[in-house]
N, C-alpha and C positions, 0 to 999 in steps of 0.2 A: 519423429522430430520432437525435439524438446519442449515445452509448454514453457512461455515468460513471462516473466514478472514482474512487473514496477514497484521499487518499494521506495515511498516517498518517506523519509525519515533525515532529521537534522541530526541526530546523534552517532556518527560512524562509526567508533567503539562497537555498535552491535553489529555492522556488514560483516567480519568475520565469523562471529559468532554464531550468527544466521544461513554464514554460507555453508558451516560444520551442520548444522541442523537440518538442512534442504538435502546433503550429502548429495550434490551434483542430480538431484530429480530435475531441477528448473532453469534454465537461463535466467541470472536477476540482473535486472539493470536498477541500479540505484540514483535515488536524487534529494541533494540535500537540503535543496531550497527547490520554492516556488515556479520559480524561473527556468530551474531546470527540470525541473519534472513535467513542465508544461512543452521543453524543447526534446525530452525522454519521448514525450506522452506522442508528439507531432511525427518522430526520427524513428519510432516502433510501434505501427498502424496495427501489427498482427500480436499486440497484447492479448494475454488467457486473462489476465488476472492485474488487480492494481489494489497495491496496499498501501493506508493512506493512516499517517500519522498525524494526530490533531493540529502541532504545534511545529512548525515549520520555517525559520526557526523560532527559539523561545518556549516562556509557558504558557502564553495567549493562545487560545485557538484562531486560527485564521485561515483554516486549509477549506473550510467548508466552500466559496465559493468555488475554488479549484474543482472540489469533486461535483460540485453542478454545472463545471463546463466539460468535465468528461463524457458524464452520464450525458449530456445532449446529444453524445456521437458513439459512448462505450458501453456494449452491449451486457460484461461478460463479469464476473462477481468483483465486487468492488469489498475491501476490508479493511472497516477503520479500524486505526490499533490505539491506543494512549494506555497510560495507569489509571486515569479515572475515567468512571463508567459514564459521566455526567458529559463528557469530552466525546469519549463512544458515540454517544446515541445524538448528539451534535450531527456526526459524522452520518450515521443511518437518517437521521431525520433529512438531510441533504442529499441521501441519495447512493449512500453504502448498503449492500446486502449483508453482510455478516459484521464481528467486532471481536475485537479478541484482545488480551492484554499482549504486551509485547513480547511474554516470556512465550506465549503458546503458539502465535503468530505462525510459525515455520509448520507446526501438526496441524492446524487449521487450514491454512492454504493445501497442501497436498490431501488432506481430504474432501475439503471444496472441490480440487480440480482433477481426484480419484486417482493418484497416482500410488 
């Protein structure tokens, strides 16, 4: 069975891009806001994996709470992504295990979850 992936991200220009990347390894479900990634997160209990983009939407970071109501219940690697590192470790300080910039994202995840 496939291994899935939450990819919380406001920019959707990259879903495409990301889905050539992943070349059918993962089921992704995407979410472009808060709101639905929180109704992603509730409607797919048997998530591998949740990638978690700092700015949600906008360039304010504001996704940190989100990723500390996951972690209360989500066992399984959690990855912030943004362009800046300062955004990144936001995200890890809250409660992400890895970080990646958005380009590398897709080879990050598949070896997180060793496929």
């Amino acid at each position: 069975m496939k291994k899935t992936v939450l990819i919380i991200e406001d920019d959707k220009t990259k879903y495409v891009e990301w889905e050539k990347q992943f070349e059918n390894k993962v089921k992704l479900i995407f979410a472009n806001s808060i709101s639905e990634a929180e109704n992603q997160f509730t409607s797919n209990p048997t998530l591998d994996a949740i990638v978690v983009d700092a700015c949600v939407p906008g360039d304010t970071p504001n996704t940190t709470p989100l990723v500390r109501k996951f972690r209360q219940t989500f066992t399984g690697p959690m990855i912030a992504i943004s362009s800046l590192a300062s955004y990144r470790r936001l995200l890890v300080e809250a409660g992400c295990d890895h970080e990646s910039t958005k380009d590398t994202m897709p080879a990050k995840v598949i070896n997180i979850l060793g496929l």
